[in-house]
C-alpha positions in Angstrom: -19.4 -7.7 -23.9 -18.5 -7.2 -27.4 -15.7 -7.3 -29.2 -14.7 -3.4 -29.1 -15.4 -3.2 -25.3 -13.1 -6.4 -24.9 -10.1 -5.0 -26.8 -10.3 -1.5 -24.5 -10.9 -3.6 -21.0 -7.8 -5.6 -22.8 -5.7 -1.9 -23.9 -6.8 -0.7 -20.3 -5.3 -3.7 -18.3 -2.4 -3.6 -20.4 -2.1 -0.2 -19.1 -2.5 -0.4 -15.7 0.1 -3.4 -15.9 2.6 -1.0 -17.5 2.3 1.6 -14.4 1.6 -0.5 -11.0 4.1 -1.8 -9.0 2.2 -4.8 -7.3 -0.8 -7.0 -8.6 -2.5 -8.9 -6.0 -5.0 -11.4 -7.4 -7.7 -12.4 -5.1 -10.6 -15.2 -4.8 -14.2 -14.0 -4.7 -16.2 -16.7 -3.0 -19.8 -15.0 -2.5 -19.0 -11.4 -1.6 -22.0 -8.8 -1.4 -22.2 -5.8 -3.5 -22.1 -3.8 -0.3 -18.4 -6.1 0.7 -17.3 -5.3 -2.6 -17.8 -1.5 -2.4 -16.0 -1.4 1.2 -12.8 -3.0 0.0 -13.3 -0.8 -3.7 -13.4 2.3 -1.2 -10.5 1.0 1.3 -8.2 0.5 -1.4 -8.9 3.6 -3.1 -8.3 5.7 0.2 -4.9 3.7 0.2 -4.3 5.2 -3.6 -4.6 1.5 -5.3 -7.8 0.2 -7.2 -9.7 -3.2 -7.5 -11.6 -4.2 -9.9 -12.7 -7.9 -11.0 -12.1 -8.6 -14.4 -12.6 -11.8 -16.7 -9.1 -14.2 -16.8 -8.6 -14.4 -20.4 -8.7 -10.7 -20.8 -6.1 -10.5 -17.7 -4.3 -12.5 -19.2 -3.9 -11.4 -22.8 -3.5 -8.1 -21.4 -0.5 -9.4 -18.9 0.7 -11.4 -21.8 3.5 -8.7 -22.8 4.0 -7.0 -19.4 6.0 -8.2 -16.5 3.4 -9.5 -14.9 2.8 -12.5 -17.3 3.7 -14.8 -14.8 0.2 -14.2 -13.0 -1.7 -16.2 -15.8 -1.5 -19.4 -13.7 -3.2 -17.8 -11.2 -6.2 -16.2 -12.8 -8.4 -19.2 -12.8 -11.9 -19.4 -10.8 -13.9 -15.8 -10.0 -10.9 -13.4 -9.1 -9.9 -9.9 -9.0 -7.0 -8.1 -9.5 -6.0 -5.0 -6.9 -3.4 -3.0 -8.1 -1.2 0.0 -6.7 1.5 1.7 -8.1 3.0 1.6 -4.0 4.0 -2.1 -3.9 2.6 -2.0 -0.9 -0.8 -0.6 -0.2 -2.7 -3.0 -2.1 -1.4 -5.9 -0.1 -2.2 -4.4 3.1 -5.8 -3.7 2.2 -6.7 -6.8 0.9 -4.5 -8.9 3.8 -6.7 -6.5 5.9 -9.9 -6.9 4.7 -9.8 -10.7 4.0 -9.0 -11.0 8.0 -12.3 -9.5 8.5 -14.0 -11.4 5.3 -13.9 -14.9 5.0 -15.3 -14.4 1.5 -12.5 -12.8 0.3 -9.5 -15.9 -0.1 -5.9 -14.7 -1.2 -4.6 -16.1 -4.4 -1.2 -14.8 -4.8 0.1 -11.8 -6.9 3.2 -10.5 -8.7 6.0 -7.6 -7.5 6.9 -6.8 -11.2 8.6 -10.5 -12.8 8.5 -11.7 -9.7 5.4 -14.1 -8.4 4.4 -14.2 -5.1 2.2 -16.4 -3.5 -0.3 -16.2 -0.9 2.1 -16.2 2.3 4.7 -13.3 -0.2 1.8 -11.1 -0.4 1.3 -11.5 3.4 5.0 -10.4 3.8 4.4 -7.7 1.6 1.4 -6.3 3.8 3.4 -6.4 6.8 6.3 -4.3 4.9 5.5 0.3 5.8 4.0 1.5 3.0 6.3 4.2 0.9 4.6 7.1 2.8 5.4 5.3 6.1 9.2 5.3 5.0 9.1 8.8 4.0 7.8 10.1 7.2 10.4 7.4 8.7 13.0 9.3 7.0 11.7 13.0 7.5 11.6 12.3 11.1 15.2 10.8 11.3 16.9 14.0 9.6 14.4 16.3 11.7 15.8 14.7 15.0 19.5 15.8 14.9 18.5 19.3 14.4 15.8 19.1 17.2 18.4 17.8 19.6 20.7 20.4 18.8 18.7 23.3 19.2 17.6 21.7 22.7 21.2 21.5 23.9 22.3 25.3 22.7 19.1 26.6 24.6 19.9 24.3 28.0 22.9 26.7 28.8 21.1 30.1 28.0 17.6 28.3 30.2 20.2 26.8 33.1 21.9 30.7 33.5 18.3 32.1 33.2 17.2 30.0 36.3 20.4 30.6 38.2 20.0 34.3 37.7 16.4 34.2 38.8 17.4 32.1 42.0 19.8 34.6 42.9 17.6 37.9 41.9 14.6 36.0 44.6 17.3 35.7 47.5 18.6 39.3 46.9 14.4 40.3 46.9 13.9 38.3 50.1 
């Protein structure tokens, strides 16, 4: 890598640490390319991205951004998975390392605040923003349901009552 492909991989991460709302930093400890392109795949059907980057360009690019405090952590062959949902990278990543013993969680950041291991596990278990949406959708769709059950009971109870008697009368 030279020196102009450095500063953009630098200007990109910078970026992508300006717009995300979760970093999750993870341990590669032999993956395949074919492991790698699962979770790359998983995590982009989830809208986040994963990408394995070299520490000191993580962290000169984290350097000015909330997520400086995530320097400690980038030591050893990691990876950064990013999302703008705090939430969906930490899901895929909790869920594929259950499945991958080559994949180790290292820790992560939620903005300024750092999160280890057992936070981003928390995180994972939290709905995503989408889950909460339809949460709320279906909460203020309920009421109205329920009320146009009740107003058509009457009308359906008088229909059957009318029907009873209009089968007597016929028989």
């Amino acid at each position: 890598m030279d020196r102009s492909q450095k500063a953009d991989a630098v200007a990109e991460l910078n970026r992508t640490f300006g717009e995300v709302g979760v970093v999750v930093i993870t341990r590669n400890l032999g993956m395949t390319v074919k492991q790698s392109t699962d979770l790359r795949n998983k995590m982009r059907e989830a809208g986040a991205s994963y990408r394995v980057s070299k520490n000191k360009l993580a962290k000169i690019a984290a350097k000015d951004t909330d997520y400086s405090v995530i320097a400690d952590l980038l030591t050893g062959p990691t990876a950064l998975a990013t999302s703008i949902d705090p939430v969906a990278a930490a899901k895929v990543a909790i869920d594929f390392a259950k499945t991958n013993d080559k994949l180790e969680i290292v820790g992560g950041a939620m903005g300024k605040q750092l999160l280890d291991a057992e936070g981003i596990k928390a995180l994972a278990s939290l709905p995503s923003l989408d889950e909460l949406r339809a949460k709320l959708v279906g909460l203020l769709v309920a009421p109205a349901t329920k009320i146009a059950t009740i107003t058509q009971a009457p009308a359906a109870q008088l229909a059957r009552v009318l029907s009873a008697y209009a089968e007597k009368e016929a028989a």
